[in-house]
Backbone as a chain_set.jsonl record, in Angstrom:
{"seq": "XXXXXXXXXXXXXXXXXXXXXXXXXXXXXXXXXXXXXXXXXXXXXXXXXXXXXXXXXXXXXXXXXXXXXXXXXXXXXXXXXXXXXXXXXXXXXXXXXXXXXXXXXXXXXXXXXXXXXXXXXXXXXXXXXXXXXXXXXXXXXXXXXXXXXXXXXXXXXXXXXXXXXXXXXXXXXXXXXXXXXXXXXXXXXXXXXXXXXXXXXXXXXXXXX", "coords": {"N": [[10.496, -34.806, 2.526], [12.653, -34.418, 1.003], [14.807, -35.04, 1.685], [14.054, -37.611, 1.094], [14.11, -37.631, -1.479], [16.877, -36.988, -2.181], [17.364, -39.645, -0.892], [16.801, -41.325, -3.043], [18.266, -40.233, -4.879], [20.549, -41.102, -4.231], [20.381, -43.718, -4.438], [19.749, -44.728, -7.043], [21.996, -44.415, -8.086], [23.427, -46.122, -7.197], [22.535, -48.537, -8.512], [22.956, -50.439, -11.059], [24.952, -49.593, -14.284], [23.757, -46.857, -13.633], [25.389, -44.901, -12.783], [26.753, -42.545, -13.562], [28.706, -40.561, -12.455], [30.749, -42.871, -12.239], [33.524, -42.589, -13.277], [35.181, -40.563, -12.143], [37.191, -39.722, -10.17], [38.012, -40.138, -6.837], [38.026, -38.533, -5.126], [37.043, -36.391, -6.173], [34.386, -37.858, -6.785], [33.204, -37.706, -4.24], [33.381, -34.937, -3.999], [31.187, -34.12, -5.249], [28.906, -35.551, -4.823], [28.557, -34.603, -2.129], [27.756, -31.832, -3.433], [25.09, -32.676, -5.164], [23.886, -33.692, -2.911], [23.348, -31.076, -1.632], [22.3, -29.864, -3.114], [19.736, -30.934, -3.639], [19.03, -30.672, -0.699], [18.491, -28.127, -0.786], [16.376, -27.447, -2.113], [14.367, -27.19, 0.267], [12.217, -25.461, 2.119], [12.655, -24.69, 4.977], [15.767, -24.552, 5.188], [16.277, -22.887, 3.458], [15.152, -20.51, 4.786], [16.854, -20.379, 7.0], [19.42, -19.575, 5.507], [18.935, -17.422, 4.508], [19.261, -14.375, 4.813], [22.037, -14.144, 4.744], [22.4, -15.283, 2.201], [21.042, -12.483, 1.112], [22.651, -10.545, 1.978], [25.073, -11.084, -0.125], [24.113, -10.737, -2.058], [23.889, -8.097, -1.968], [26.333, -6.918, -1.299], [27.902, -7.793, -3.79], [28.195, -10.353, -5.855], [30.897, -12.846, -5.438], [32.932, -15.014, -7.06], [34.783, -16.675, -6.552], [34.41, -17.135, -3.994], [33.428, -19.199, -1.894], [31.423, -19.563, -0.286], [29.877, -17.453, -1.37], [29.156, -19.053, -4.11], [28.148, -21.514, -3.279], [25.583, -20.238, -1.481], [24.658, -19.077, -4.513], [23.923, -21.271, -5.655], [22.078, -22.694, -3.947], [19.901, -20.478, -3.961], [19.723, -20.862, -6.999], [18.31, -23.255, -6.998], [16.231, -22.959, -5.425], [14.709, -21.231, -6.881], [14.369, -21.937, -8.92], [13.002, -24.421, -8.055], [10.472, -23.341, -7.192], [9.405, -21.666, -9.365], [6.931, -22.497, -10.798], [5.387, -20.205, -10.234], [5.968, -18.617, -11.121], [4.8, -18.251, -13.667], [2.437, -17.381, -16.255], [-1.195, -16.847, -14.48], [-3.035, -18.505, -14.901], [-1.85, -21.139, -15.301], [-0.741, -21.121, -12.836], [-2.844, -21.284, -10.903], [-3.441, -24.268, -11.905], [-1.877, -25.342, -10.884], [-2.202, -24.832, -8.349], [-4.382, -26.161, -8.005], [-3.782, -28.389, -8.032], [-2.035, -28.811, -5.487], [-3.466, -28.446, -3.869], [-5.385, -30.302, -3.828], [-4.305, -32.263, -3.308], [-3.238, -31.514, -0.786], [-5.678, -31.087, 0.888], [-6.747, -33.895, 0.891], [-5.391, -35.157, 2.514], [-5.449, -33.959, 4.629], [-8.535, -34.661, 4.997], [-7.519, -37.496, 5.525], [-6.874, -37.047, 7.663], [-8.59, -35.9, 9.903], [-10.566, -38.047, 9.615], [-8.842, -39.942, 11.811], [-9.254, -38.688, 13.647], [-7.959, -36.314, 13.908], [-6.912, -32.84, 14.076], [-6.684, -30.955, 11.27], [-4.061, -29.01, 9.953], [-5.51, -25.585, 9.062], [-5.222, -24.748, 6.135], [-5.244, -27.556, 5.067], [-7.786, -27.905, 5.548], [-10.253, -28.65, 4.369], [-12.782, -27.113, 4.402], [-12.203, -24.889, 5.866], [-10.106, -23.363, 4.789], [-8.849, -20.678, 3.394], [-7.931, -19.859, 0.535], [-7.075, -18.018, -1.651], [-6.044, -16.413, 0.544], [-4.344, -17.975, 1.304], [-2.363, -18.792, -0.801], [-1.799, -15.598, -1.12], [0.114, -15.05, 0.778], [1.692, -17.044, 0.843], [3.185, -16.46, -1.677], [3.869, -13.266, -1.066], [5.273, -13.259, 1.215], [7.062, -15.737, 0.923], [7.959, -16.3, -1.81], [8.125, -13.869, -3.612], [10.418, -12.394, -2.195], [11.974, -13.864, -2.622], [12.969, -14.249, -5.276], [13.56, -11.64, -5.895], [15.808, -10.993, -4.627], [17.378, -13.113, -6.542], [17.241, -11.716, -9.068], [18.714, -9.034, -8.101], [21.05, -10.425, -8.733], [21.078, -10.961, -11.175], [20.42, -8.59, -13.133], [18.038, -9.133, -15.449], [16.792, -10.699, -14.572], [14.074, -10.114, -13.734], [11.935, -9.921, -14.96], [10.831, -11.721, -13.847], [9.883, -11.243, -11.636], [8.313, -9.485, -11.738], [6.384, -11.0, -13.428], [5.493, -12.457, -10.88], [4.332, -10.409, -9.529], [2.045, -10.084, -11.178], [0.518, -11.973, -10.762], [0.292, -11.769, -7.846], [-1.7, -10.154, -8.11], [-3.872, -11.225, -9.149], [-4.648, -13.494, -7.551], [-5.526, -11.649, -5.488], [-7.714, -9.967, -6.464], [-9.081, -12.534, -6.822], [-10.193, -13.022, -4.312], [-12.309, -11.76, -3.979], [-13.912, -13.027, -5.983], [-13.769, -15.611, -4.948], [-15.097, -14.802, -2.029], [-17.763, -14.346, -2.913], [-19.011, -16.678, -4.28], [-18.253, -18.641, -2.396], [-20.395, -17.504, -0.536], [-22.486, -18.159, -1.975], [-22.829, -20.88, -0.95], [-20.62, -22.664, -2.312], [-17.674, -24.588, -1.636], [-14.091, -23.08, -0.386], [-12.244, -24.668, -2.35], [-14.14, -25.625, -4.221], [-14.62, -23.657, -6.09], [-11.72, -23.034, -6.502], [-11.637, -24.554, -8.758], [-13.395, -24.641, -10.64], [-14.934, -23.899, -13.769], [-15.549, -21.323, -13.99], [-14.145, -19.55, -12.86], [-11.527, -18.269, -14.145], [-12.259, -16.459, -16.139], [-13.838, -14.672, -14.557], [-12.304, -13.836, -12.458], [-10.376, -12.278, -14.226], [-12.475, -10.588, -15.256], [-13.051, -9.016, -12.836], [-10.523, -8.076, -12.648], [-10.851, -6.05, -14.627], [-11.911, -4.478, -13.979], [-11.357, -3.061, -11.673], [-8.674, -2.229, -12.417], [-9.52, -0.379, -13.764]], "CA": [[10.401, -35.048, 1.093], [13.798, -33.323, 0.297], [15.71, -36.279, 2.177], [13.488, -38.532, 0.604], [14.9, -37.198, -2.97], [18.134, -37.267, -1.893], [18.231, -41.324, -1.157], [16.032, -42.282, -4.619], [18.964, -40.072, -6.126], [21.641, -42.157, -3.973], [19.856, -45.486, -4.797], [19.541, -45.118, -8.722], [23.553, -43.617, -8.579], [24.429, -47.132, -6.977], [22.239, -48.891, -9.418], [23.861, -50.905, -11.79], [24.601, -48.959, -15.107], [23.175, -45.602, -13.533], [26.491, -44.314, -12.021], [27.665, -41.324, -14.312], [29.961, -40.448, -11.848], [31.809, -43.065, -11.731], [34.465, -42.238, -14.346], [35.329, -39.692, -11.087], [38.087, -39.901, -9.062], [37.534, -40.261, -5.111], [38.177, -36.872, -4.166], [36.11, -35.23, -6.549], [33.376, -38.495, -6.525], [33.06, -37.224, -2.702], [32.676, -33.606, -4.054], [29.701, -34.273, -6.154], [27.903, -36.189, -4.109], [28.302, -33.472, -1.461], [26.891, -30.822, -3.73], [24.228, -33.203, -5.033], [23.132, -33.463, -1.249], [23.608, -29.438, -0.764], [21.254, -28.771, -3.496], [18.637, -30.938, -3.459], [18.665, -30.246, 0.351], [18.161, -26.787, -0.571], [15.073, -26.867, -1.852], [13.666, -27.242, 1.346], [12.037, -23.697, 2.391], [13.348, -24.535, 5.991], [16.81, -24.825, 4.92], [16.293, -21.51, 2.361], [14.927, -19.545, 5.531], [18.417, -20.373, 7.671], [20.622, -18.977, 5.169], [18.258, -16.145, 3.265], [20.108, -13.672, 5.134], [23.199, -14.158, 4.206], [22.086, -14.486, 0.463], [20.853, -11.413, 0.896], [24.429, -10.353, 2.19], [25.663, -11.712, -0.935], [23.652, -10.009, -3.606], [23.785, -6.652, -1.782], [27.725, -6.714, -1.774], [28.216, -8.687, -5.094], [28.728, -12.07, -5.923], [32.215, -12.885, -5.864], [32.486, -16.315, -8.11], [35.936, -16.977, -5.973], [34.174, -17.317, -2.772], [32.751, -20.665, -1.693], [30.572, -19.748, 0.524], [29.022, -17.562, -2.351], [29.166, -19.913, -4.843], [27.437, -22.37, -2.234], [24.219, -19.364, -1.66], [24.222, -19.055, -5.363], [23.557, -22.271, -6.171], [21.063, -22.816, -3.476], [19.43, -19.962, -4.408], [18.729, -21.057, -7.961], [17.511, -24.257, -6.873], [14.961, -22.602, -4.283], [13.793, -20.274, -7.844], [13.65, -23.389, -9.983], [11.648, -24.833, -7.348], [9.325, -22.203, -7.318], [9.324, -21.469, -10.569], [5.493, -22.459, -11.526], [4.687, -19.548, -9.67], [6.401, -16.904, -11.893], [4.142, -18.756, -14.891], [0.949, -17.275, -16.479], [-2.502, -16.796, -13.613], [-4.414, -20.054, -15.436], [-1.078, -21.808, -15.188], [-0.493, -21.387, -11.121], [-3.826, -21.484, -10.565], [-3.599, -25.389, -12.06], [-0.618, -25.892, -9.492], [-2.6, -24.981, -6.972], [-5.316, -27.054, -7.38], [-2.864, -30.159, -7.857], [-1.312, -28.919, -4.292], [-4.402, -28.335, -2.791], [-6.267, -31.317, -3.908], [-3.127, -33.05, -2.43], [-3.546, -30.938, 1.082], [-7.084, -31.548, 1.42], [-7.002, -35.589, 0.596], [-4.064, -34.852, 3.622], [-6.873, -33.251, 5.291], [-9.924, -35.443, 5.311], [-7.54, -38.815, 6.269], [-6.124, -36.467, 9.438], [-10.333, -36.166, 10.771], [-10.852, -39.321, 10.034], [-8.118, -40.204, 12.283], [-9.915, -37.932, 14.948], [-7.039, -35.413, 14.131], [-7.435, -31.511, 13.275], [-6.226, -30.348, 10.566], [-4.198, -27.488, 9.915], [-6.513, -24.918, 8.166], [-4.567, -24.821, 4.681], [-5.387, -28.684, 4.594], [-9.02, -28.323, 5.782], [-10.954, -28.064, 2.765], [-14.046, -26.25, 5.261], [-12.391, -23.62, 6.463], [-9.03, -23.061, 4.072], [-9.218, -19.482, 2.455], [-6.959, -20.1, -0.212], [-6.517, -16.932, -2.094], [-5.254, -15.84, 1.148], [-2.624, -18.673, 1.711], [-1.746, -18.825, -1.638], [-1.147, -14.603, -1.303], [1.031, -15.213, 1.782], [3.177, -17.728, 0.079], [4.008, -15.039, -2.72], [4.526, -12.268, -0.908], [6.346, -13.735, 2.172], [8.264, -16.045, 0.618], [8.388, -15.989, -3.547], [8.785, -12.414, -4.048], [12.068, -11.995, -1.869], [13.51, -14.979, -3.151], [13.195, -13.795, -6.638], [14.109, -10.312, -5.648], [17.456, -11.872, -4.917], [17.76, -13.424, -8.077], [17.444, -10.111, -9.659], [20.042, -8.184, -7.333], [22.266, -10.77, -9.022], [20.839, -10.924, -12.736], [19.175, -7.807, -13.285], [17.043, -9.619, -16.216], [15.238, -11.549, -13.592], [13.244, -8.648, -13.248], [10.826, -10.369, -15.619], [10.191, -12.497, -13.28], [9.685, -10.518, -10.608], [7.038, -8.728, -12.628], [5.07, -12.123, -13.375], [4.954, -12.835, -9.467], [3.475, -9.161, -9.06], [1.008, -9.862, -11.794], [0.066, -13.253, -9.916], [-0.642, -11.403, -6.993], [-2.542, -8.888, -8.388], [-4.871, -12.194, -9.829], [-5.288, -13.802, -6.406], [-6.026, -10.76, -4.711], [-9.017, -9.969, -7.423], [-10.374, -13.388, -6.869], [-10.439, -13.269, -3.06], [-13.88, -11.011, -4.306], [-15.055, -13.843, -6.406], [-14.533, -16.637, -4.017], [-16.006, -14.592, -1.376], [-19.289, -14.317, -3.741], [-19.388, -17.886, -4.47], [-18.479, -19.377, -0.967], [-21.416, -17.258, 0.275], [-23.611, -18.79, -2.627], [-22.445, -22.678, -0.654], [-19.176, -23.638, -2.996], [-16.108, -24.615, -0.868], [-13.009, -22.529, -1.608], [-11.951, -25.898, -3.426], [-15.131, -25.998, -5.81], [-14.575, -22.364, -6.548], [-10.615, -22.665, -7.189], [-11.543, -25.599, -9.211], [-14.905, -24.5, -11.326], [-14.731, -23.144, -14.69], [-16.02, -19.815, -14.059], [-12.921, -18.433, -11.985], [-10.202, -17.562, -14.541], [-12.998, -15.234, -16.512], [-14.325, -14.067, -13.362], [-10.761, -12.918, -11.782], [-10.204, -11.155, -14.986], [-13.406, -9.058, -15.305], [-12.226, -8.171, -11.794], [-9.285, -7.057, -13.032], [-10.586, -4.778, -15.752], [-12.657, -2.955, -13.372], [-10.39, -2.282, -10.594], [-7.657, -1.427, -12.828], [-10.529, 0.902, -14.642]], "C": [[11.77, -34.891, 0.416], [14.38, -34.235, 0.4], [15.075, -37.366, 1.464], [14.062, -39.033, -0.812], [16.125, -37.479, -3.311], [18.63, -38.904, -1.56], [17.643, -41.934, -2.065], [17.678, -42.11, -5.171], [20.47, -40.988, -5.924], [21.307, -43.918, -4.447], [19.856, -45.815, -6.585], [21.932, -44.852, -8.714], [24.283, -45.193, -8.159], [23.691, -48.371, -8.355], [23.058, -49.323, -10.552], [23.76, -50.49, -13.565], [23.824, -47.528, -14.847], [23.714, -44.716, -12.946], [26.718, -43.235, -13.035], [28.564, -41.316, -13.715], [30.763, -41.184, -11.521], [33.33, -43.086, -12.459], [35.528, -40.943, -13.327], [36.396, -40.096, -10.199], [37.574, -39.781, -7.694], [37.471, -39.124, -4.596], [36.76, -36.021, -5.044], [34.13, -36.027, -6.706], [32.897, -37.845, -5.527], [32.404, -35.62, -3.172], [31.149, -33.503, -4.469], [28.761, -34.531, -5.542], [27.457, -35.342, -2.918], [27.222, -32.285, -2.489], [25.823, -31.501, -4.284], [23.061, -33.114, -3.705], [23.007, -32.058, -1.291], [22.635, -29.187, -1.925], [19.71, -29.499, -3.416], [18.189, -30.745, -1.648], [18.394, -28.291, 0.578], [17.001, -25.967, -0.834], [13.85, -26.914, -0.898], [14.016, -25.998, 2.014], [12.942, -23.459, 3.849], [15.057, -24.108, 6.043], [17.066, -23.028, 4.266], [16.308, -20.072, 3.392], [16.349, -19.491, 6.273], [19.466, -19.547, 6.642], [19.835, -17.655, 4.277], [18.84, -14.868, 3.48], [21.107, -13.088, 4.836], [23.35, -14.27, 2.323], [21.945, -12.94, -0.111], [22.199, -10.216, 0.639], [25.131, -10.128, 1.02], [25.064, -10.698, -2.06], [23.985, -8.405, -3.394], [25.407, -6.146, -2.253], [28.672, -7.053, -2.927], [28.762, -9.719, -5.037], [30.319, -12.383, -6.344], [32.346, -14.772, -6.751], [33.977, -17.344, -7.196], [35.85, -17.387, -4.541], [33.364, -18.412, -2.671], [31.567, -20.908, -1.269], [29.535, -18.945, -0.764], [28.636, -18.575, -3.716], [27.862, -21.044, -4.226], [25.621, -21.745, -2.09], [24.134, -19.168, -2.802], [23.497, -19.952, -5.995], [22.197, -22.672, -5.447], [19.815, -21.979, -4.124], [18.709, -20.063, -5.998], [17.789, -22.199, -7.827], [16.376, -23.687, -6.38], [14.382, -21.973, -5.836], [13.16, -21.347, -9.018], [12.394, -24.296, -9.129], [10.445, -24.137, -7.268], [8.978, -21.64, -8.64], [7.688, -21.973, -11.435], [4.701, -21.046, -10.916], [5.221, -18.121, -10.08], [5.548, -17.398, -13.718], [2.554, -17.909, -15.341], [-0.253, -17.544, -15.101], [-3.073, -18.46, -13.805], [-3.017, -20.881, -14.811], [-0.386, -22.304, -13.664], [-1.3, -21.731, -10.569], [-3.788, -23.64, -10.663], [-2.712, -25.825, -10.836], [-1.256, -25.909, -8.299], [-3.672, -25.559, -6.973], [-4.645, -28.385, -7.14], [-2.495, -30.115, -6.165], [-2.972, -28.846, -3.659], [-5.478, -29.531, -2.504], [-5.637, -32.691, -3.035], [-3.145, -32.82, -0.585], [-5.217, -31.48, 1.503], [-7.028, -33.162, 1.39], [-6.067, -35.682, 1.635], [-4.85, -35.086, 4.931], [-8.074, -33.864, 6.382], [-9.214, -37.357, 5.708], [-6.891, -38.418, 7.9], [-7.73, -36.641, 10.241], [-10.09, -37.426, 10.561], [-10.016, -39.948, 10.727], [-8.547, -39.667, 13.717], [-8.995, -36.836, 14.758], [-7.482, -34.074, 13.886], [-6.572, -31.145, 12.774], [-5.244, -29.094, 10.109], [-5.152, -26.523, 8.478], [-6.119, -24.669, 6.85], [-4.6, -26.026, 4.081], [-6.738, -29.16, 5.164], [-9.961, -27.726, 4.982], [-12.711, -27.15, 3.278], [-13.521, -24.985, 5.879], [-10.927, -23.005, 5.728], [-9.498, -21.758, 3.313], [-8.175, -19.463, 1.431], [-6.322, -19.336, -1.158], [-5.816, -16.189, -1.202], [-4.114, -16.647, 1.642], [-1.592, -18.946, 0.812], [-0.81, -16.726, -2.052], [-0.122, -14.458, 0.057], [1.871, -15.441, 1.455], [3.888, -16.684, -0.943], [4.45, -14.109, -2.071], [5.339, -12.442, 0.432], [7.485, -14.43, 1.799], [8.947, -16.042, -0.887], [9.216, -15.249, -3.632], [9.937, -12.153, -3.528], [12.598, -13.177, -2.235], [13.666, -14.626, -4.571], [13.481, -12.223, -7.022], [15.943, -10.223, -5.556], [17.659, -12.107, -5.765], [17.384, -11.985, -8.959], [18.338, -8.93, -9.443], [20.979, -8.858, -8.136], [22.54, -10.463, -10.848], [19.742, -10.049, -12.929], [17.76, -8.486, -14.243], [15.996, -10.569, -15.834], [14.012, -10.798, -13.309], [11.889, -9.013, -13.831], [9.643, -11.319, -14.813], [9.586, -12.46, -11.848], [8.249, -10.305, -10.695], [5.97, -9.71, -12.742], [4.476, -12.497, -11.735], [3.802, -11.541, -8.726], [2.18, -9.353, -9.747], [0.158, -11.055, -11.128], [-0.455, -12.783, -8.587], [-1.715, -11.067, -6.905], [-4.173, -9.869, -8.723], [-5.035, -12.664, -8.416], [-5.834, -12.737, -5.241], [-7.436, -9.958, -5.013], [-9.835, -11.33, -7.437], [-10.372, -13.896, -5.61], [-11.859, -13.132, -3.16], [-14.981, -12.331, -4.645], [-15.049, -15.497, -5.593], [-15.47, -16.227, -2.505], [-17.609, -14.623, -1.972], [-19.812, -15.963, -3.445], [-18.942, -18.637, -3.263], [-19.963, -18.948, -0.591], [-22.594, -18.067, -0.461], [-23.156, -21.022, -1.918], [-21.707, -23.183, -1.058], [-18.679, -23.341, -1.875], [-15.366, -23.728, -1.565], [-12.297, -23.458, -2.274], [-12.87, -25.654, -4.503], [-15.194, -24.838, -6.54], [-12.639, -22.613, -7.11], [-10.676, -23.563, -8.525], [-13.008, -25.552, -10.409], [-13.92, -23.515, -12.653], [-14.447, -21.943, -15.472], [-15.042, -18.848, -13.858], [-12.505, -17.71, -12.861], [-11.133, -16.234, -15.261], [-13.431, -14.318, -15.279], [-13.405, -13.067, -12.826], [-10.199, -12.071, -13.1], [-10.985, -10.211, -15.322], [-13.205, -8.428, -13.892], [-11.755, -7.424, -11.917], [-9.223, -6.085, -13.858], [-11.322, -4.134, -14.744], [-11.934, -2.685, -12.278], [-9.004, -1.445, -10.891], [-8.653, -0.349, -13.986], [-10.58, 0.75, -16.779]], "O": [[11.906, -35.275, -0.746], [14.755, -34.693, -0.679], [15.907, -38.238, 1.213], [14.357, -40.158, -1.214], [16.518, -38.026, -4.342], [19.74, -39.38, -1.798], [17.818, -43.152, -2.103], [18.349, -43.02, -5.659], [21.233, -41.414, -6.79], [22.005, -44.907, -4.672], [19.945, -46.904, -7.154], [22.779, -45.293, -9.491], [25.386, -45.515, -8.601], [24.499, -48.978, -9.058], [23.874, -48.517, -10.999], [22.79, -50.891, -14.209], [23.263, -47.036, -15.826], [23.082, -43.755, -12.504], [27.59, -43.985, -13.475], [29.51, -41.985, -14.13], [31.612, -40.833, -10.702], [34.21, -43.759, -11.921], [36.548, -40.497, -13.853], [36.148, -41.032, -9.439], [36.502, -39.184, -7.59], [36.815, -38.833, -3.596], [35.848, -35.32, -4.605], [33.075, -35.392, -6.735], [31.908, -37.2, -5.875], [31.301, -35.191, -2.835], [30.227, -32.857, -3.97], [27.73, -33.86, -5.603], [26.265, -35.269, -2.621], [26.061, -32.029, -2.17], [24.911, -30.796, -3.854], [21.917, -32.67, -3.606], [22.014, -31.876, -0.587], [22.012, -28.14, -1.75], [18.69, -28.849, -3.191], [16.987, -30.687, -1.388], [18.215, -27.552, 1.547], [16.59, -24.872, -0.451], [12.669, -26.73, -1.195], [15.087, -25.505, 2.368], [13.696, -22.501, 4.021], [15.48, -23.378, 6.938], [17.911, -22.222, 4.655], [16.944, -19.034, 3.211], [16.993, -18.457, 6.094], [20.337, -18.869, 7.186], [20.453, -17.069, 3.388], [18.991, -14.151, 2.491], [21.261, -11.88, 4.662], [24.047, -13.657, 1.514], [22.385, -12.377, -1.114], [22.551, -9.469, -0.274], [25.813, -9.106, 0.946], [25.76, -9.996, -2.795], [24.264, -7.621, -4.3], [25.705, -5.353, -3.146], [29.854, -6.726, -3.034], [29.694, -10.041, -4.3], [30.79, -12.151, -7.458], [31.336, -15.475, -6.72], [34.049, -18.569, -7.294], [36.793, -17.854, -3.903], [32.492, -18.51, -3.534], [30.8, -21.838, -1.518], [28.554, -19.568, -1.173], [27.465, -18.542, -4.094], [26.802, -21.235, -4.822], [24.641, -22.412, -2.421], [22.96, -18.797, -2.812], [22.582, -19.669, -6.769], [21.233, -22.967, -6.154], [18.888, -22.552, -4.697], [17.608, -19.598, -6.293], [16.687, -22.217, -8.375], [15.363, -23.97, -7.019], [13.238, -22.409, -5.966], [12.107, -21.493, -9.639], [11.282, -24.672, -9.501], [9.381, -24.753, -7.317], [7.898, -21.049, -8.656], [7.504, -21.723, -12.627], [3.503, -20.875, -11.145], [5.028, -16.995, -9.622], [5.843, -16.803, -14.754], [1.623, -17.974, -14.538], [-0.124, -18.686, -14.66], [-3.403, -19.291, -12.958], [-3.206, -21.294, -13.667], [0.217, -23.339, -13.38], [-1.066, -22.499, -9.636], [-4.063, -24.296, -9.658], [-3.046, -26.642, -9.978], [-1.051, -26.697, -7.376], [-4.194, -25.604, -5.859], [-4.903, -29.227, -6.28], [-2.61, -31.155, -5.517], [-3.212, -29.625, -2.737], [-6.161, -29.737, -1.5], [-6.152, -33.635, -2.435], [-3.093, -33.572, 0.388], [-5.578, -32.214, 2.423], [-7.567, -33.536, 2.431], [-5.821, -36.888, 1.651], [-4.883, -35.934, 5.822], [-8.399, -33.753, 7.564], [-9.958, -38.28, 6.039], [-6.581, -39.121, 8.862], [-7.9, -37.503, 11.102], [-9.348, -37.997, 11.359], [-10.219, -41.116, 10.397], [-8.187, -40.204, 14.765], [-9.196, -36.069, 15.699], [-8.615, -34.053, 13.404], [-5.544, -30.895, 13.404], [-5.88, -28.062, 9.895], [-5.31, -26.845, 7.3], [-7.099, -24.199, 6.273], [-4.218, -26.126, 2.915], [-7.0, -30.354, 5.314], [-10.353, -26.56, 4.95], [-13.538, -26.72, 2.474], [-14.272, -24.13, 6.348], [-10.613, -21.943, 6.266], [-10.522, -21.822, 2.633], [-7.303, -18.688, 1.824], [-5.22, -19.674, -1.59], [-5.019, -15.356, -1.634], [-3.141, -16.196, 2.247], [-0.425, -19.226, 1.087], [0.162, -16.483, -2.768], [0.417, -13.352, 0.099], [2.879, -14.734, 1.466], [5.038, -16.255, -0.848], [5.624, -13.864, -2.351], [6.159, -11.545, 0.633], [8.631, -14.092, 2.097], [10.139, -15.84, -1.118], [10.438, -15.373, -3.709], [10.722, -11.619, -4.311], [13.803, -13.385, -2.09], [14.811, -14.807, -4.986], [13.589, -11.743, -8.151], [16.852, -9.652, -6.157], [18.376, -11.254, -6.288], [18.391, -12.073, -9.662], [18.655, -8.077, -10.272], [21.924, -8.134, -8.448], [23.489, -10.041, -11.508], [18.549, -10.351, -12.935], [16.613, -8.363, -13.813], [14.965, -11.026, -16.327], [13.093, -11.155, -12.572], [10.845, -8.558, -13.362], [8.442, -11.56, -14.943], [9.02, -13.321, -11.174], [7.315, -10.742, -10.023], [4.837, -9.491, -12.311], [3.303, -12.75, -11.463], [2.921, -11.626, -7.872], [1.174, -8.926, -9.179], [-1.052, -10.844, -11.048], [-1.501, -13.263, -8.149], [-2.59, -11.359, -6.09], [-5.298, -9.39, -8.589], [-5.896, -11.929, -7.932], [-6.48, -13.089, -4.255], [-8.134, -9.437, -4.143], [-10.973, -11.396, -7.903], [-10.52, -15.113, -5.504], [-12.641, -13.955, -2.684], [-16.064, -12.656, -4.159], [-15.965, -16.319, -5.613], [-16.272, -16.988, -1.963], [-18.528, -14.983, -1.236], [-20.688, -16.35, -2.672], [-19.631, -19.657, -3.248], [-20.768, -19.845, -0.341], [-23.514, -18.571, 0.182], [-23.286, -22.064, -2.561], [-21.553, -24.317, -0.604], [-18.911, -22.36, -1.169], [-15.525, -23.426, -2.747], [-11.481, -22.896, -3.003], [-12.445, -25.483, -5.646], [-15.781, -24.872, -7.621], [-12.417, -22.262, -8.269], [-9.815, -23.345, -9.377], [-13.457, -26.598, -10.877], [-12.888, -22.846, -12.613], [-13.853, -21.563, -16.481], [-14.95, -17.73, -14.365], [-12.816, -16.52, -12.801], [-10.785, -15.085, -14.987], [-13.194, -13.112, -15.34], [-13.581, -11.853, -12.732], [-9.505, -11.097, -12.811], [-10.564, -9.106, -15.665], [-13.206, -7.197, -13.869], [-12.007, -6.26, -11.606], [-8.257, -5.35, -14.064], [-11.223, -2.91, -14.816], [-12.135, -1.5, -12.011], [-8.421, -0.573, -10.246], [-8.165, 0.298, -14.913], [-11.227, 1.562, -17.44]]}, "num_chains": 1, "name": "protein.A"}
């Protein structure tokens, strides 16, 4: 998808009248187009996992603004948070994201069977538990990428805080799709029914008392 992004954004840039850059000299045309490539190739998680390390590196010892290579993990790094970034938003508001992605994985899903194929279980709308793949994704990969961005800008911290409170909401309505799977909804017709967002919040007043 990432590479995919990357030759729309080369195809409109040759486009006639859709060049900005070309007012650019050759040396620094060349630069651009390099970091163009380096970031939208960065929001690809694969790409994020190879160097997360060394981000880490980076925030622990401080960002030097003179160093290339930081400069280079900084920038990635905001891309990967902007990319992710519906998922430091309001409960109702991620929740919608994830039915868009999931309605997208399952329709993925049901033309892989009909193909004779199997599915993987996050795109098989019969056996997908989805409060638990959606609390994976947060706390495996979100939360330390936006933990980073906070080592650098303490005031990210806000946003830290919304990803904790996002957990705290899919982990309270694991309860109520277990209820309502057992009553025969899919975990689709349950992430996707009316009832949830009240539901996962009377949860939440009684477990937090």
């Amino acid at each position: 998808m990432e590479r995919h992004h990357l030759s729309q954004t080369i195809c409109t840039l040759n486009t006639e009248g859709c060049n900005f850059l070309e007012s650019l000299n050759r040396d620094d045309y060349i630069k651009c187009l390099d970091l163009i490539k380096d970031m939208i190739l960065a929001t690809d998680l694969a790409i994020h996992y190879r160097i997360h390390s060394k981000q880490l590196a980076m925030a622990e010892d401080g960002y030097n603004k003179n160093n290339p290579e930081h400069r280079y993990f900084l920038c990635s790094l905001l891309m990967t948070c902007a990319d992710l970034s519906d998922q430091t938003k309001d409960w109702p508001e991620t929740k919608k994201v994830a039915t868009l992605i999931y309605t997208e994985f399952f329709t993925q899903g049901d033309m892989e069977k009909e193909m004779g194929k199997e599915p993987a279980n996050m795109m098989d709308r019969e056996k997908a538990s989805i409060p638990d793949h959606q609390l994976d994704f947060l706390t495996q990969c979100c939360i330390c990428i936006f933990k980073i961005l906070e080592m650098i800008f303490p005031k990210a911290k806000v946003l830290v805080d919304a990803l904790k409170k996002n957990i705290l909401c899919w982990e309270a309505s694991k309860m109520v799709f277990e209820r309502l799977c057992l009553e025969g909804k899919t975990s689709y017709e349950v992430l996707t029914s009316d009832e949830l967002e009240a539901q996962v919040q009377a949860t939440l007043e009684v477990i937090q008392g």
